[in-house]
C-alpha positions as CSV (number, residue, x, y, z in Angstrom):
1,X,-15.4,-6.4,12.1
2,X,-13.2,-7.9,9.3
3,X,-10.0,-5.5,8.5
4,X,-11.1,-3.4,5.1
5,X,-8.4,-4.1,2.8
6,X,-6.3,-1.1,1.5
7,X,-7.2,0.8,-1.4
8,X,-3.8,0.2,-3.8
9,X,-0.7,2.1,-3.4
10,X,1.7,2.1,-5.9
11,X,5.9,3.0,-6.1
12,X,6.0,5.2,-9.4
13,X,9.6,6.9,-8.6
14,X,12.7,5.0,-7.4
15,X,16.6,6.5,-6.6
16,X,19.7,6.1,-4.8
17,X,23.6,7.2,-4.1
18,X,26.1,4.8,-4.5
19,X,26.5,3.7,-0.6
20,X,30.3,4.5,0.7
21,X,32.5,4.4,3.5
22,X,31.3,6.8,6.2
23,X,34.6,9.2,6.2
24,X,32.7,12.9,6.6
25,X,33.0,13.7,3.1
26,X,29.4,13.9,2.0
27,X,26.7,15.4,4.0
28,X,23.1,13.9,4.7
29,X,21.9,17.1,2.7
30,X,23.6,15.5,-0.4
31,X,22.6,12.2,0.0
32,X,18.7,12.9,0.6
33,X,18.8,15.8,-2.2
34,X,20.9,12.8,-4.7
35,X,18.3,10.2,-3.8
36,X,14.8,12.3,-3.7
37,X,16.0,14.2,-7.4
38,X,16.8,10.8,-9.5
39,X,13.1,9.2,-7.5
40,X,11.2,12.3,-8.9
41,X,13.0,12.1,-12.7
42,X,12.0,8.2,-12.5
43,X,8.5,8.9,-11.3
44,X,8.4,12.1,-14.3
45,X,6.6,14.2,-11.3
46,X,7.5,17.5,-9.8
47,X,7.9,18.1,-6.7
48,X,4.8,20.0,-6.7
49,X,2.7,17.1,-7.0
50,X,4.0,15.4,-3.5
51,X,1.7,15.4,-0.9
52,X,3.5,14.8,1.8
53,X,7.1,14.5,2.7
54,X,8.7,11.3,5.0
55,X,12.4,11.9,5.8
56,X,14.2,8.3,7.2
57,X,17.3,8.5,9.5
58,X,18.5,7.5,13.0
59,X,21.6,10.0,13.3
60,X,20.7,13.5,13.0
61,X,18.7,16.0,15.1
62,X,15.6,16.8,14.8
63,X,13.9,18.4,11.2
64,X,16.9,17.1,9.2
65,X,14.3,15.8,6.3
66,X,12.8,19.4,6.4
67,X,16.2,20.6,5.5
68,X,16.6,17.9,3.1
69,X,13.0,18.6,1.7
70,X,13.2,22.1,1.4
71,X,15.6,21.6,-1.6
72,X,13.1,20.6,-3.3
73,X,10.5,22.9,-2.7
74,X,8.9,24.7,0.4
75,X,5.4,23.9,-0.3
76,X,3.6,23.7,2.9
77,X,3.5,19.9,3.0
78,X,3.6,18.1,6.1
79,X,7.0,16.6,6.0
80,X,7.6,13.4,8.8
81,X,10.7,12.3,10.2
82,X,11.1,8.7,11.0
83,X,13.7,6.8,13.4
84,X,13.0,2.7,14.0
85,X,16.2,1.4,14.2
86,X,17.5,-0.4,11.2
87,X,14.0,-0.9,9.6
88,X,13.6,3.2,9.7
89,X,13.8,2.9,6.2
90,X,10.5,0.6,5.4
91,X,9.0,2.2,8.4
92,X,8.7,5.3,6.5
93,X,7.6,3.1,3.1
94,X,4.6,2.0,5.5
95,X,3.7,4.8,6.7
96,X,3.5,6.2,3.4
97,X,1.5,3.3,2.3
98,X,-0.7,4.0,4.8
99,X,-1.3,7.5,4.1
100,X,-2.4,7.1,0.5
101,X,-4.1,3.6,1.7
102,X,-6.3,5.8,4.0
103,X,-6.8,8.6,1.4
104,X,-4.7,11.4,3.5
105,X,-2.7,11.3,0.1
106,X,-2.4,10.5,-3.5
107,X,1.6,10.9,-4.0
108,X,3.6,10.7,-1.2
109,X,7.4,11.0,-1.1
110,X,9.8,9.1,1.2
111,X,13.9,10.0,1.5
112,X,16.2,8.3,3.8
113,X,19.7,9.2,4.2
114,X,22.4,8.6,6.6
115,X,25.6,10.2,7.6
116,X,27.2,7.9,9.9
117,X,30.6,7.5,11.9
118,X,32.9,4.6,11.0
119,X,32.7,1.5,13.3
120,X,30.5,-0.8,14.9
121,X,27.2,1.3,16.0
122,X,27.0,3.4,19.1
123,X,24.6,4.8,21.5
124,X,24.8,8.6,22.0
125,X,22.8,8.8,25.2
126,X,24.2,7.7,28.3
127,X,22.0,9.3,30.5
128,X,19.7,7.6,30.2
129,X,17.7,3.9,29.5
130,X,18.8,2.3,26.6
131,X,15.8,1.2,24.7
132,X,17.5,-2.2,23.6
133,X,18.9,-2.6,27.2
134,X,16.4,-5.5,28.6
135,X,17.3,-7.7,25.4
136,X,21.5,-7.3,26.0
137,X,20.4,-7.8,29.6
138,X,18.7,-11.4,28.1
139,X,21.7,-12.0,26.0
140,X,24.5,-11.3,29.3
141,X,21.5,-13.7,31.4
142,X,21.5,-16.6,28.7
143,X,25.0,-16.4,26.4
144,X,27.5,-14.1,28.4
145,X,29.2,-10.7,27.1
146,X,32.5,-10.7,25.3
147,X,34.7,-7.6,23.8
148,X,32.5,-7.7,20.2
149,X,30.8,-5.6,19.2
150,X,27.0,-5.6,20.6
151,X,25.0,-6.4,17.8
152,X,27.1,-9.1,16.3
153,X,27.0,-10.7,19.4
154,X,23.9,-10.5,19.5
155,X,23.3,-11.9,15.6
156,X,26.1,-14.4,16.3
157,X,24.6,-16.2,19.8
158,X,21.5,-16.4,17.4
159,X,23.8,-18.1,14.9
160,X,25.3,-20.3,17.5
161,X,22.1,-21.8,18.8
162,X,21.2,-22.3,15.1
163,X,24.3,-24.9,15.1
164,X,23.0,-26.1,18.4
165,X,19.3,-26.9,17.7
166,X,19.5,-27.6,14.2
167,X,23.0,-28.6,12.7
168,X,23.7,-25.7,10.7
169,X,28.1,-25.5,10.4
170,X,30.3,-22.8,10.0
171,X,30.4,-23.0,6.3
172,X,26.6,-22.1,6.0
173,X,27.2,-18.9,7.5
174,X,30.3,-18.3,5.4
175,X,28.8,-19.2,2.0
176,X,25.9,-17.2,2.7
177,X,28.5,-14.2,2.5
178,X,30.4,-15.2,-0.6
179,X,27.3,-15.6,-2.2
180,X,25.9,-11.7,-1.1
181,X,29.8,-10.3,-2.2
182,X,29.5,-12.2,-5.5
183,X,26.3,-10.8,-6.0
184,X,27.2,-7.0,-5.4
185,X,29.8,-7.2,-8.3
186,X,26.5,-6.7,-10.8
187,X,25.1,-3.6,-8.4
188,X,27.1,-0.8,-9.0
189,X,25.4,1.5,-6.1
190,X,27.3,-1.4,-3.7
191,X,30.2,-0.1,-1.1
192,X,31.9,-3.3,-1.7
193,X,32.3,-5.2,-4.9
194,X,34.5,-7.7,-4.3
195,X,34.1,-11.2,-4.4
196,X,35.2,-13.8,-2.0
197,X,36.0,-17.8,-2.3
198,X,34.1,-19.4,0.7
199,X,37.8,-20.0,2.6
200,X,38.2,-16.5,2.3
201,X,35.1,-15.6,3.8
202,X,36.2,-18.4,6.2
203,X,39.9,-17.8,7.4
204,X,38.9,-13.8,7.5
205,X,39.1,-12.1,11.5
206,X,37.0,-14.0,13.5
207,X,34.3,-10.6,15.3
208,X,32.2,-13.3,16.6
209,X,31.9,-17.2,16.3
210,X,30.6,-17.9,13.9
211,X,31.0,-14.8,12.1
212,X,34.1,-13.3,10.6
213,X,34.6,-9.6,9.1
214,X,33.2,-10.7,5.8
215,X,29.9,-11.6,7.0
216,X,29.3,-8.5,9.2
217,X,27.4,-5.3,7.4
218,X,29.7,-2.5,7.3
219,X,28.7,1.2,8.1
220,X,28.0,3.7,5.6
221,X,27.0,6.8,3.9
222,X,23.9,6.3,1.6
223,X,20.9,7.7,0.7
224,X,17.4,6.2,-1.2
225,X,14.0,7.7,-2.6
226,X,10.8,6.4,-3.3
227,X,7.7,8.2,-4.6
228,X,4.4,6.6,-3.8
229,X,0.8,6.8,-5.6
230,X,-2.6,6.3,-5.0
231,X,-4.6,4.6,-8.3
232,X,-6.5,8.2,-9.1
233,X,-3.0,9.5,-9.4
234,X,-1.8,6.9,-11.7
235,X,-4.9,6.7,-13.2
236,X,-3.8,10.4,-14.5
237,X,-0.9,9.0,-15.5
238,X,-1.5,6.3,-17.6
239,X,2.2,6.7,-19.3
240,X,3.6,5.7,-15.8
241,X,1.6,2.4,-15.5
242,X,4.2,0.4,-16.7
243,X,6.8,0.9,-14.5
244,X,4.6,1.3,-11.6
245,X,5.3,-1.7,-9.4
246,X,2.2,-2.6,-6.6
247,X,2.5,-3.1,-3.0
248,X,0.6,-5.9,-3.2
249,X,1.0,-6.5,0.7
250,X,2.8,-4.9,3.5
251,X,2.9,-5.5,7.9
252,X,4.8,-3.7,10.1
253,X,5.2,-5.6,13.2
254,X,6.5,-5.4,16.4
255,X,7.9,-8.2,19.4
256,X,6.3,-10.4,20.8
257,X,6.5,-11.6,24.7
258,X,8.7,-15.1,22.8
259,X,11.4,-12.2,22.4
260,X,12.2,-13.1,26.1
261,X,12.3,-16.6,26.1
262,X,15.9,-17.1,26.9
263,X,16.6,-18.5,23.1
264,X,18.9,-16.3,21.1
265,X,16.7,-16.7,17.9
266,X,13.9,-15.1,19.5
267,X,16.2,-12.4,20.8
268,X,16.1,-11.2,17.2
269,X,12.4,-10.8,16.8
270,X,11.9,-14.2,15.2
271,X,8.2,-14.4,16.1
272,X,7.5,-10.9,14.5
273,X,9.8,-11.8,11.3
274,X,7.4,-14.7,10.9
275,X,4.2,-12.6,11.5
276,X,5.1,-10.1,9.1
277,X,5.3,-12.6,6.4
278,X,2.5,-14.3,6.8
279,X,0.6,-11.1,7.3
280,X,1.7,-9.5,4.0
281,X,1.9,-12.2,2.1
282,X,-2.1,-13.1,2.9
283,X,-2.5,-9.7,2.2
284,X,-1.0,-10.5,-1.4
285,X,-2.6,-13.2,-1.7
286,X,0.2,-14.5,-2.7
287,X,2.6,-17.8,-1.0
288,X,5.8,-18.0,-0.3
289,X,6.0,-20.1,-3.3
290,X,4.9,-17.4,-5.5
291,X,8.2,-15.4,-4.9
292,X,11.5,-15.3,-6.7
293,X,13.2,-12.4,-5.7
294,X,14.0,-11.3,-2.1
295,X,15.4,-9.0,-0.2
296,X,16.3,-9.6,2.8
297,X,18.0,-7.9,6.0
298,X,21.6,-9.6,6.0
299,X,22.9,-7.4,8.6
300,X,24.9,-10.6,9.7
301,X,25.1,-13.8,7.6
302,X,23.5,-15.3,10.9
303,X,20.6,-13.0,10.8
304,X,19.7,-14.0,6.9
305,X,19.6,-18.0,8.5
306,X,17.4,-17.4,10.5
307,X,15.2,-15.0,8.8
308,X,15.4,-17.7,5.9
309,X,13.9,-20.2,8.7
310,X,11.6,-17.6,9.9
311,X,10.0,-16.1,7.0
312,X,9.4,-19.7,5.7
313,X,12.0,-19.6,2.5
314,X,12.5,-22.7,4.1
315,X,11.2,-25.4,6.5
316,X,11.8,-25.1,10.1
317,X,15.4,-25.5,10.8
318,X,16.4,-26.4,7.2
319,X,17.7,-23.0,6.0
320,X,21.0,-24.0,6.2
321,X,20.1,-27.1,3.5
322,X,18.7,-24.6,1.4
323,X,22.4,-22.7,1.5
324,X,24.3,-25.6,1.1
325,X,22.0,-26.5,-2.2
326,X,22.5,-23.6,-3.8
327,X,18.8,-22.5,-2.9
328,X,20.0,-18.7,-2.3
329,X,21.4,-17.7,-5.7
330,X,20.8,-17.9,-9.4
331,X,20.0,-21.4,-10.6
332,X,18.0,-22.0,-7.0
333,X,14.9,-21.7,-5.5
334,X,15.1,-18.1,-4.5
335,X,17.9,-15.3,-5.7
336,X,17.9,-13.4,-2.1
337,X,20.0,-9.9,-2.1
338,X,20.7,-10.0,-5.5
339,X,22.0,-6.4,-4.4
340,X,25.0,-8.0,-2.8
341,X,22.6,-7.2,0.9
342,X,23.5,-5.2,3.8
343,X,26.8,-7.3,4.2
344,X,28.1,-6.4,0.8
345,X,26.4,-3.4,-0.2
346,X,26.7,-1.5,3.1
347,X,23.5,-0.2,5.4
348,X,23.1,3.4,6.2
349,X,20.0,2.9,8.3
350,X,17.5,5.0,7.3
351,X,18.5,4.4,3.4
352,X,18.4,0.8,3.9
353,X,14.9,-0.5,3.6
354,X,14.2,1.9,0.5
355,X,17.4,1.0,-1.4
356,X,15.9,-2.9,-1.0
357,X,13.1,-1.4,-2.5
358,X,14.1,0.5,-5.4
359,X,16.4,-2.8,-5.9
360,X,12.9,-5.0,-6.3
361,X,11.4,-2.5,-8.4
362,X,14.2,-2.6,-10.7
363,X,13.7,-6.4,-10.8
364,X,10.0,-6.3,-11.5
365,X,10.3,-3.7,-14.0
366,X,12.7,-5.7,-15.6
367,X,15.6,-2.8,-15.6
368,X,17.9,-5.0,-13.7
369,X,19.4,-6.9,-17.0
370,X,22.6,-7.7,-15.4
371,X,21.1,-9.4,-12.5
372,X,17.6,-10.7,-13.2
373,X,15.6,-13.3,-12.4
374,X,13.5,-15.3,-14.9
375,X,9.7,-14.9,-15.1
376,X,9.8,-12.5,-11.7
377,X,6.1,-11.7,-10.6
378,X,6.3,-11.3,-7.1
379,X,9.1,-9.9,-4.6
380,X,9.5,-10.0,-1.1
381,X,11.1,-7.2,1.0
382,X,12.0,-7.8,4.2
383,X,13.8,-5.5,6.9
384,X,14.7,-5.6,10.6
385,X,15.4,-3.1,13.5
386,X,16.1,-4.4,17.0
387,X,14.3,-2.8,19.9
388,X,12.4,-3.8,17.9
389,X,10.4,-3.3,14.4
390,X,10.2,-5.3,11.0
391,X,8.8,-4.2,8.2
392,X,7.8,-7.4,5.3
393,X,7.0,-6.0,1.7
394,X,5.6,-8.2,-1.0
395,X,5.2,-6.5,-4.6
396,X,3.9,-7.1,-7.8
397,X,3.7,-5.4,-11.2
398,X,0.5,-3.3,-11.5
399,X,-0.6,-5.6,-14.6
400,X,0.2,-8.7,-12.9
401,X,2.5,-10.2,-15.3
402,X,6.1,-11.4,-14.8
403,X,8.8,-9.0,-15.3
404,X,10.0,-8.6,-19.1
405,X,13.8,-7.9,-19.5
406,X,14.6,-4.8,-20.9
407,X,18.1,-3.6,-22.9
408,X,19.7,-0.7,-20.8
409,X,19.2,1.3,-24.3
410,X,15.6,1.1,-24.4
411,X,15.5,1.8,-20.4
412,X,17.8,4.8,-20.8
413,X,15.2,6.4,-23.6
414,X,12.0,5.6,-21.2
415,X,13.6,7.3,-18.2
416,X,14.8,10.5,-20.4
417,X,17.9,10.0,-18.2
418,X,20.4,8.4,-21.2
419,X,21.1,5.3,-19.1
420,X,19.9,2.7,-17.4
421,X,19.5,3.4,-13.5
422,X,19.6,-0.6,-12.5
423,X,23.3,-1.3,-13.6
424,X,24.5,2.4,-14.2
425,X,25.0,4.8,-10.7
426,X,25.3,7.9,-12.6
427,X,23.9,11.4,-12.2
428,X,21.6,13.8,-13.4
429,X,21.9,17.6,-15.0
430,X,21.2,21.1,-14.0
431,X,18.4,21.2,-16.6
432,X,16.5,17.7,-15.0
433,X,17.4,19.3,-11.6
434,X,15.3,22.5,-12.6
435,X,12.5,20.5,-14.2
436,X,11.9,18.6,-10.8
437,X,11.9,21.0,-8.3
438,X,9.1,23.1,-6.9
439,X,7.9,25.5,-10.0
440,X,6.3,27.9,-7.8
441,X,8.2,27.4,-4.3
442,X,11.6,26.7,-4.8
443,X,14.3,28.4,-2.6
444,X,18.1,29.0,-3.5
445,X,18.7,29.5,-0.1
446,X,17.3,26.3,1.2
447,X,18.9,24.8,-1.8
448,X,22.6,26.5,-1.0
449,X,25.4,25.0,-2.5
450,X,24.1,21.4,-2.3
451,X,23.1,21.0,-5.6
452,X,26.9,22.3,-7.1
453,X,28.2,19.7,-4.5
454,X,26.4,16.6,-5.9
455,X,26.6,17.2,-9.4
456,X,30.3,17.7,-8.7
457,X,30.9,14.4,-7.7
458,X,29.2,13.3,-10.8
């Protein structure tokens, strides 16, 4: 029996904390409460009207996104939490999608947040199987272990063969991080904004050949919102149809048996990166042609070479030409992580994958003025998490046009907010606070002092 296709879901409601260095000063409760407030002022909801709650992190014990949710309300929702690795993020988009595809919803909301330790990432449990152990085990079996750090190993050896099969050099690598730090400078939610010559990027300390510092992700503090919709909702809503931007397509996928194969490219999930596209972007009916705008999981400047190569931004084994011709930035074929990416912009994992989101929204709405992309219809999303799960995203504007720039002036008056959200990272207000939260079922002691904390940092 063919696959029925999914009855349209929509992102109404996008928001996000500035990302930051992960130093213990701001607490997951802050982040989640910062992130889910400014998505439910975009999306002009309250909280009331949420269905159902999905809360995205990897470090935190259990029921941390009913603490976070309860600050908005304690409305009897079932609230989700999600952990997939780095795509934990988009893992909670689809499953949201999914919900309001299926009609379990209309208007689902989805927070991620995390609180992390500074560093390379750990593993807490040593007691027990590590769920990414039989893929080290493949990369000690095929390329050795050094004193790096695991995943850039990892990301690195993938790099390495790369070189090997397809004549990619070191440069590629490198200007594929210069060109993610010179992009941050226009995203002011970015950890880093600094920009980098391409022998800067080059001479910096070597973690892993071919990767130096500047083209390794950093850890961070950070936290992103999205509200999702069914049509009936929106429908109700016809003031929102504007700025509501389509899931047009959407796979989650998981590893296949290639992941094994003894090559380091298909240690990181190649075949599944290369499903996922094709699966959402039939789903889109759309082409890899179509898009202009993408964001993609640059955890390493490795890992975006071969995801170029994978998700078919490129032909096989000429991602590295498309670098070198200026095919990854404004003036080229594609503008991928016009957010500056993981490497530049930081990736607290469960805020990761809904922070590339709200930065395609932006784009499509055509809020992000300092950044855009010409005649932007279609945007691809794209999101990794070894052990393994990726999550591909392709959206469109609900009318179906191309994105129209708009001034930061007439953005700031739509959104009620004063400013524009795409190029400003400010705050919001006691007053929009109160006119957000849960009318009926609001709790001050749920709430506690988070609120003051936030909109003291503001």
């Amino acid at each position: 029996m063919a696959p029925k296709a999914p009855e349209p879901v929509y992102v109404i409601g996008v928001g996000m904390t500035k990302f930051i260095k992960p130093r213990g000063k701001v607490d997951y409760t802050e982040l989640g409460f910062e992130a889910g407030i400014k998505a439910l002022l975009d999306a002009h909801i309250n909280y009331d009207d949420v269905e159902s709650g999905i809360a995205c992190y990897c470090y935190g014990d259990s029921t941390c996104g009913q603490r976070v949710f309860y600050q908005f309300g304690m409305t009897k929702i079932p609230i989700y939490n999600v952990n997939n690795n780095c795509s934990t993020g988009s893992t909670g988009l689809n499953m949201g999608r999914t919900m309001i595809a299926g009609g379990m919803a209309d208007c689902v909301m989805v927070v991620g947040f995390e609180k992390m330790f500074p560093g390379s990432l750990q593993s807490f449990f040593q007691d027990r199987v590590n769920p990414t152990g039989t893929t080290a085990e493949m990369m000690k079996a095929t390329r050795g272990i050094t004193n790096a750090p695991g995943a850039a190993q990892m990301f690195g050896n993938a790099g390495r063969e790369y070189m090997e099969k397809y004549g990619a050099k070191e440069e590629d690598f490198a200007e594929i991080a210069r060109v993610n730090h010179k992009h941050s400078a226009k995203n002011p939610y970015s950890q880093f904004q600094d920009e980098y010559t391409l022998e800067q990027v080059q001479k910096a300390p070597m973690i892993h050949h071919p990767l130096t510092k500047l083209q390794c992700c950093p850890t961070s503090d950070g936290g992103a919102s999205a509200i999702l919709c069914s049509q009936s909702f929106l429908d109700a809503r016809p003031e929102l149809k504007d700025q509501a931007i389509l899931i047009a397509g959407q796979c989650l996928a998981t590893d296949a048996p290639s992941l094994f194969s003894r090559s380091a490219i298909d240690l990181m999930g190649y075949e599944m990166n290369q499903y996922a596209c094709r699966t959402a972007l039939a789903q889109a009916n759309a082409t890899i042609n179509d898009v202009k705008v993408v964001e993609l999981h640059d955890c390493f400047s490795a890992n975006e070479m071969i995801v170029i190569d994978a998700l078919g931004l490129s032909e096989k084994g000429k991602a590295h030409e498309l670098v070198r011709n200026g095919g990854i930035t404004y003036g080229g074929r594609y503008v991928i992580n016009p957010s500056g990416g993981l490497i530049s912009k930081g990736h607290p994992l469960g805020a990761s994958g809904i922070a590339q989101c709200a930065e395609l929204v932006w784009h499509l709405r055509g809020w992000a003025n300092n950044r855009a992309v010409k005649d932007t219809s279609v945007c691809l999303q794209h999101n990794l998490g070894l052990g393994g799960a990726v999550v591909v995203t392709v959206y469109k504007r609900g009318d179906g046009q191309a994105a129209s720039e708009l001034s930061s002036a007439e953005v700031g008056k739509r959104t009620g907010l004063g400013y524009n959200p795409a190029v400003e990272a400010k705050g919001f207000t006691k007053a929009q606070v109160d006119s957000v939260r849960s009318r009926q079922f609001r709790s001050e002691w749920a709430l506690a002092d988070t609120e003051r904390k936030v909109e003291a940092r503001f």
